[in-house]
N, C-alpha and C positions, 0 to 999 in steps of 0.2 A: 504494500500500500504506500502512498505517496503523500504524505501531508501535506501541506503548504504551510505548516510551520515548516520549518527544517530539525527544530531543535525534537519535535516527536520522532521524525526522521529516525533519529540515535536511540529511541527509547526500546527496549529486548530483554529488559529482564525489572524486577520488583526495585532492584537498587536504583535503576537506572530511572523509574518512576518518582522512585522518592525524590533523587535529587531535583528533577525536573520541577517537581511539588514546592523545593526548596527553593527553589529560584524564583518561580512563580512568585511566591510570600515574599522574597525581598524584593521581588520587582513592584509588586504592591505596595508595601510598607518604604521603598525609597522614592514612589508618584512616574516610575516610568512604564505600570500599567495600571490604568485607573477602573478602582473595585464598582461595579454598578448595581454591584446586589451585597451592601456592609454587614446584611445579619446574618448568621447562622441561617436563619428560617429560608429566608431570601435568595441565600444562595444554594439552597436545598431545592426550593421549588424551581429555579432559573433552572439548576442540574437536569431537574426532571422534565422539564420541559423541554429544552434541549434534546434531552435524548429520546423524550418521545416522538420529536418531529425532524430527528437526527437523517432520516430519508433524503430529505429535500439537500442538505447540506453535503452527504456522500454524492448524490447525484450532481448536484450540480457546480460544487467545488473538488472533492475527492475524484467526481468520474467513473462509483462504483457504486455497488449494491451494498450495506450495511453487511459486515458479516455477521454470521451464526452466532458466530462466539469472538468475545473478545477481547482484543490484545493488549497488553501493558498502554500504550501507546493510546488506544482509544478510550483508555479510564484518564487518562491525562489530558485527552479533547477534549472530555466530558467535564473535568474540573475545569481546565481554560475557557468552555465556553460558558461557562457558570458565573464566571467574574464579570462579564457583559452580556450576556443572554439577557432579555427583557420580558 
């Protein structure tokens, strides 16, 4: 699969999630990615929303069908796209 991050790109294993996770957080907390959903709840619901209309986003940015199962990588789009999903 091909993200259009680059930095998922590298993601292949649970370490490589976390750090991702970790970077994420500081790039929050130092304003070079701006949080759109600040509460726990917020960023719950944005998740779940996301991922339920996660279709439109594989199709027409990824260029693929959602897979079956999935990968370190796609639990890390799922949080990234939680910090701006509306």
């Amino acid at each position: 699969m091909n993200w259009p991050d680059a930095e998922m790109n590298e993601i292949r294993s649970r370490e490589d999630l976390a750090a991702y996770l970790q970077n994420l957080a500081n790039a929050i907390s130092d304003g070079r990615v701006v949080l759109e959903n600040p509460s726990s709840t917020e960023f719950i619901e944005a998740s779940a929303r996301w991922t339920k209309a996660m279709d439109g986003f594989f199709g027409n940015v990824v260029g693929e069908s959602v897979p079956d199962s999935p990968s370190w990588a796609m639990i890390a789009a799922m949080f990234r796209a939680a910090v701006t999903y509306e």
